[in-house]
N, C-alpha and C positions, 0 to 999 in steps of 0.2 A: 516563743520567739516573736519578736515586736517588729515590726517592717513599719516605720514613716512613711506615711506616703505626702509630698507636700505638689500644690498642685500652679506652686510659682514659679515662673519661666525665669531660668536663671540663664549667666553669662553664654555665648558661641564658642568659647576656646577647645581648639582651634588647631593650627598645624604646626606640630614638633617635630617629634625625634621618636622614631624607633628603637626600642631599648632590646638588645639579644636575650635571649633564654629560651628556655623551653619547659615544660613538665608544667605542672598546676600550682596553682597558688591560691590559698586560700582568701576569702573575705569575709569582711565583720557581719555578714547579715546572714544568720541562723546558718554559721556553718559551710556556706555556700561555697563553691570551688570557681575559677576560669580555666579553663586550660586555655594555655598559649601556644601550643600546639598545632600545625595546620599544614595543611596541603600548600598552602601558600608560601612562594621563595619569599626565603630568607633576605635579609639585605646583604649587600656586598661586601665581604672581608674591609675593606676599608670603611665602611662606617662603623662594624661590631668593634672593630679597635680600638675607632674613637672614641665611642660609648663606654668605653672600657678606661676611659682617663678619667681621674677626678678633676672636678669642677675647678680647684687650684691647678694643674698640671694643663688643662687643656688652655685656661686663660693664658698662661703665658705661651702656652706654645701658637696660640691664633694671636696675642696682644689684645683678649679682648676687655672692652671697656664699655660700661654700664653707665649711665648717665639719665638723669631724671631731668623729662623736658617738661617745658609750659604747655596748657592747654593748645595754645597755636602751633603747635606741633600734628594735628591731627592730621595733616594732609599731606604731609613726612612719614607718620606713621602708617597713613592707606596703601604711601610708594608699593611696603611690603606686602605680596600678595598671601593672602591666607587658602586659599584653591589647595587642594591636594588631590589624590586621585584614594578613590573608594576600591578595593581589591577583596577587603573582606569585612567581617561585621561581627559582632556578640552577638549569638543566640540566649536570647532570655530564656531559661524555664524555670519553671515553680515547680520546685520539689515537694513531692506528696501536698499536693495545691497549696504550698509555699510554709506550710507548716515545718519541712523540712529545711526550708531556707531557700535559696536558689541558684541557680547553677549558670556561668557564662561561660558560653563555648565559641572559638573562633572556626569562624565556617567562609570558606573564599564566596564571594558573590557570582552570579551566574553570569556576570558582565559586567568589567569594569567599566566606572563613570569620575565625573568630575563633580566634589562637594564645594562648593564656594558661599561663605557666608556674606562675604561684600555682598554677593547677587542680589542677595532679597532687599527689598525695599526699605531704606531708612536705615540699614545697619552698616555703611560703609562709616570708617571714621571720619572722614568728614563731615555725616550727616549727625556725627552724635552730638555736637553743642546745642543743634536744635532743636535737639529732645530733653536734655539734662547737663544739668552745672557740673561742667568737666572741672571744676576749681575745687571740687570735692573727691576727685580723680586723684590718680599719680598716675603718668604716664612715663614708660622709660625705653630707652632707647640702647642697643648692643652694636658698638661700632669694632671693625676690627681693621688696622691701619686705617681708620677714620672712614670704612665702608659702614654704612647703616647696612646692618644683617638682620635684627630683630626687635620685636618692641615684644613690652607688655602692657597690659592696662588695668588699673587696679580701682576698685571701688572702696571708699571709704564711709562715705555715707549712703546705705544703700533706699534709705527712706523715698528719697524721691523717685524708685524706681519700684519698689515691691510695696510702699506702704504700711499697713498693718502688718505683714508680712514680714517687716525686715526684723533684722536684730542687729542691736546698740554695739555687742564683743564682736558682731563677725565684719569681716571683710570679702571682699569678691573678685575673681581674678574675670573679667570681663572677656577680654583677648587676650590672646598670645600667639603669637608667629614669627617664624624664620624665613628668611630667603632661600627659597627652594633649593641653588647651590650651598647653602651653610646648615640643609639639613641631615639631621643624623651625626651630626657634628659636638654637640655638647651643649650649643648655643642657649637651645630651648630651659634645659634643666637649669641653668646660669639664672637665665629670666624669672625662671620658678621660685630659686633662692631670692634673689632679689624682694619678690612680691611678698614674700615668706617674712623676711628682716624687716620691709615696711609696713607690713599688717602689725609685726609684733613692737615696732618704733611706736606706730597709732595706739598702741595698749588695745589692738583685739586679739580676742583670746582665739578664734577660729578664723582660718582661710579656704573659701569654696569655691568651689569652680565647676560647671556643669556643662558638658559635653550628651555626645550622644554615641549608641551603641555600633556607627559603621565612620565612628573614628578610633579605631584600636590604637593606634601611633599615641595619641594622645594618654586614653587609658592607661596605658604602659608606663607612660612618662608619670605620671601622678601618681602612680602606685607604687614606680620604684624611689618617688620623692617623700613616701611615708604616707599620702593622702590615702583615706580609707573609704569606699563608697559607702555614703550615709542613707542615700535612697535612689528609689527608682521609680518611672512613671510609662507607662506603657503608651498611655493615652494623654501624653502632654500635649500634642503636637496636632491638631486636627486638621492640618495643610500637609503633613507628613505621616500619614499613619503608620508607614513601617519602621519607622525612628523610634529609638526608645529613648526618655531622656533621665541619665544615669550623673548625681550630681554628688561629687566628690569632696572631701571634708579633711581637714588636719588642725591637731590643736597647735598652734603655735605660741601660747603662753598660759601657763599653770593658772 
């Protein structure tokens, strides 16, 4: 059993949707299991329904409408707050010291808090033209009767940001979020397809996205959109040491 371990700080995405289920589900890395499982309530009957629409049923029953903006959209796109509330988290463990594969488990946190990636220094969008040529971006926007609900943000050339690092087939789902009333809604996964169609429009062959282990919302979301966790970093983070950063993978073109 082979574990990558890669030690490049990928995209903050970010805050979605809750997807129902329960019982365990497998993943691509030596066997390993999550259970989704937990002490923690459930979402409310009216979101597990929504989630329960396909992505063509729910468009038309919201009207909703996908639209690819200009880089000068970035301060349009920060409108949307990405803040969500932390209630629980994946337990990393290594099985038989990871030769076994490894095993994520949800477990509620001892006290809830509030995760916000805008917070930290330099990463609101606004601040991002002044680090990197968003013209190598796509940036999209989810109106629904012409309310901006959600954006995503898509990297296309990832060179300027990972360097050596990067690679030429892949593309990178940077952000993504919903307006905190439009979550749990469908909205998020809409966004996901989208990023999904213009990664494989660009001719890359892979779409990733990197999150971390006390956003389960997210998780959910990527795994019920086909994305497979391709590694995991325990120690990415050294401003964060109880964060594990968990960076997720889908081929989107043969």
């Amino acid at each position: 059993m082979e574990v990558v371990r890669e030690e490049r700080l990928w995209a903050r995405a970010g805050a979605g949707e809750e997807h129902a289920g329960g019982g365990t589900e497998r993943l691509p890395i030596g066997g390993g299991k999550v259970d989704w499982g937990s002490s923690v309530a459930r979402a409310p009957a009216r979101a597990l329904n929504g989630i329960r629409l396909s992505g063509r049923e729910w468009s038309r029953t919201m009207n909703l409408e996908l639209r690819e903006q200009p880089p000068s959209f970035d301060a349009q796109y920060g409108a949307i707050p990405i803040a969500f509330e932390v209630r629980e988290h994946l337990a990393v463990e290594l099985v038989g010291n990871g030769f076994g594969g490894i095993r994520l488990t949800r477990c509620p946190v001892e006290a809830f808090y509030t995760k916000d990636y805008d917070a930290m220094p330099g990463q609101r969008p606004q601040d991002w033209a002044k680090q990197w040529d968003l013209t190598k971006w796509c940036l999209c926007a989810a109106f629904s009767d012409e309310e901006h609900v959600g954006s995503v943000a898509i990297i296309f050339d990832t060179a300027q940001m990972y360097g050596s690092l990067s690679h030429g087939a892949e593309a990178v789902v940077w952000d993504i979020r919903v307006r905190p009333d439009y979550r749990h809604r469908g909205v998020g996964s809409q966004l996901l397809a989208f990023a999904e169609g213009r990664a494989r429009s660009a001719g890359k062959q892979r779409l990733s996205v990197e999150t971390q282990n006390n956003n389960v919302a997210a998780c959910r979301l990527y795994a019920s959109a086909g994305f497979e966790l391709r590694s995991f970093d325990r120690f990415a983070y050294s401003l964060l040491p109880n964060e594990v950063q968990l960076v997720w993978s889908k081929q989107v073109l043969a």
